[in-house]
C-alpha positions in Angstrom: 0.0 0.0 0.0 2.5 2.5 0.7 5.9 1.6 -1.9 7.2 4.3 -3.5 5.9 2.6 -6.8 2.3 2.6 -5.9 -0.7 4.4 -7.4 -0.8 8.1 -6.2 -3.1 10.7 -7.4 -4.7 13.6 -5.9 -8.2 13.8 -7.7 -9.3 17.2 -6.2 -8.4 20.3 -4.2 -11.0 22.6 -3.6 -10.4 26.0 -1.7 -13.8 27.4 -1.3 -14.9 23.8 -0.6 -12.8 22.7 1.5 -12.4 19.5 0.2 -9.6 16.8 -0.7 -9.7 13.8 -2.2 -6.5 11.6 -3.2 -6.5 8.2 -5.2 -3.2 5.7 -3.3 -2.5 2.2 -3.2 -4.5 -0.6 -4.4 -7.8 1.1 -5.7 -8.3 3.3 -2.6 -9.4 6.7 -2.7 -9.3 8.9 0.5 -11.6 11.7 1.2 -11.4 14.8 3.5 -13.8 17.7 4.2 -12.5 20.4 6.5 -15.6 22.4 6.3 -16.5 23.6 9.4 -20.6 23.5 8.6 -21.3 22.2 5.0 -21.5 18.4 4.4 -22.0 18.0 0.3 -25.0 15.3 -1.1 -24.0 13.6 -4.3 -20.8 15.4 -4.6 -18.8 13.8 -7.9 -15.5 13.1 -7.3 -13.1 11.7 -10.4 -11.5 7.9 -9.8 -9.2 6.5 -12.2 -11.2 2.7 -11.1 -14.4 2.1 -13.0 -16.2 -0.1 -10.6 -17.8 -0.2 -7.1 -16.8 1.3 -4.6 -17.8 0.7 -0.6 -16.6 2.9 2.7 -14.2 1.1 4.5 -13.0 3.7 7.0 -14.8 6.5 8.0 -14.1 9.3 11.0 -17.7 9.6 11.2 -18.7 6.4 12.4 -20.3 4.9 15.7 -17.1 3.3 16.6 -15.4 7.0 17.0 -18.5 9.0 18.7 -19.3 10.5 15.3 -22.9 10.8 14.3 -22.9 7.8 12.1 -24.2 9.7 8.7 -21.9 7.5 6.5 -24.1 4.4 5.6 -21.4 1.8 5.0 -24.1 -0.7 3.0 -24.6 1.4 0.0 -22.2 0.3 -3.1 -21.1 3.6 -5.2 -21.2 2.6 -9.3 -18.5 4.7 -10.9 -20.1 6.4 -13.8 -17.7 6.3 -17.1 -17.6 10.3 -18.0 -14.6 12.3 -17.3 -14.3 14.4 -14.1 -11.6 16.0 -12.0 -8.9 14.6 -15.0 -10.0 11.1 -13.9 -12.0 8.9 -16.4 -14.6 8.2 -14.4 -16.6 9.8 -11.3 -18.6 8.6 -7.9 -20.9 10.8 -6.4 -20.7 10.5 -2.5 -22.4 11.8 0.5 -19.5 13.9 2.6 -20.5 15.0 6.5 -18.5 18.5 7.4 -15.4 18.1 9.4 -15.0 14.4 8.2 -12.6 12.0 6.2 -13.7 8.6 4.6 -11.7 5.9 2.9 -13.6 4.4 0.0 -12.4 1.0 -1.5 -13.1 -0.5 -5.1 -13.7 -3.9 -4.9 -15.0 -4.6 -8.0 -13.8 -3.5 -11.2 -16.0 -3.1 -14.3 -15.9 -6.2 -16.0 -13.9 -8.5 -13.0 -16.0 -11.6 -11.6 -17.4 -11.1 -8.3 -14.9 -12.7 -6.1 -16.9 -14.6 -3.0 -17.6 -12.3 -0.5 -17.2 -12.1 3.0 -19.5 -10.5 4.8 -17.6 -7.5 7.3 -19.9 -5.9 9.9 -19.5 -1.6 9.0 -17.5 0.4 11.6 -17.2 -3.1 13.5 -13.3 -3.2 13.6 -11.9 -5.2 16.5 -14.9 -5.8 17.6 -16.4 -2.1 18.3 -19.9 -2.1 17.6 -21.5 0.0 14.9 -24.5 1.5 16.3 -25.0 2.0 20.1 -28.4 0.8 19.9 -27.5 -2.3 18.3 -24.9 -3.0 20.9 -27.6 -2.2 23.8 -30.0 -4.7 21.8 -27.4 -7.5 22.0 -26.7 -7.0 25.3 -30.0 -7.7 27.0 
């Protein structure tokens, strides 16, 4: 993931936005939003991976006290127009004051490989949602 060979790209820069988002490593794109007060709906960012794409890290999440406004279930289909210099675009939800790491696990074209289902947020064992760890408890 981190060789000096590997992928690196930053996709976007925006000033007034307050956004950045890079491309590194094995089909991973990172997204940050320093806004103070504007999270962005269906904002396109340009990837060089036509695919899917799912959050797999998110600042936002449960597991860190963050509100939990990332939804880790939906898959992001990259839409094959030009954006950003990249060849293809995603449009994603982006909470103020944020970062997310966004994975494509499935290029255009590639067969499904078998997949293993991963709890959201659930890393080591850190529950997702505080109401579905209450739930489990009683």
């Amino acid at each position: 993931f981190c060789f000096d060979k590997s992928h690196q790209w930053v996709v976007l820069q925006h000033n007034k936005d307050k956004l950045i988002a890079f491309e590194k490593g094995d089909r991973l794109l990172f997204v940050f939003n320093f806004h103070p007060e504007q999270s962005y709906t269906d904002y396109r960012i340009g990837v060089f991976w036509p695919g899917k794409y799912k959050c797999i890290l998110d600042s936002d999440c449960w597991a860190t006290d963050g509100q939990g406004r990332v939804h880790w279930d939906v898959v992001h289909v990259s839409t094959p127009e030009e954006w950003n210099n990249r060849p293809n675009y995603i449009q994603l939800f982006i909470p103020a004051r944020t970062c997310q790491v966004y994975h494509c696990f499935e290029l255009d074209g590639e067969e499904p490989k078998e997949s293993v289902e991963v709890k959201a947020n659930g890393a080591n064992g850190i529950e997702t949602n505080p109401k579905e760890a209450t739930e489990k408890k009683k």
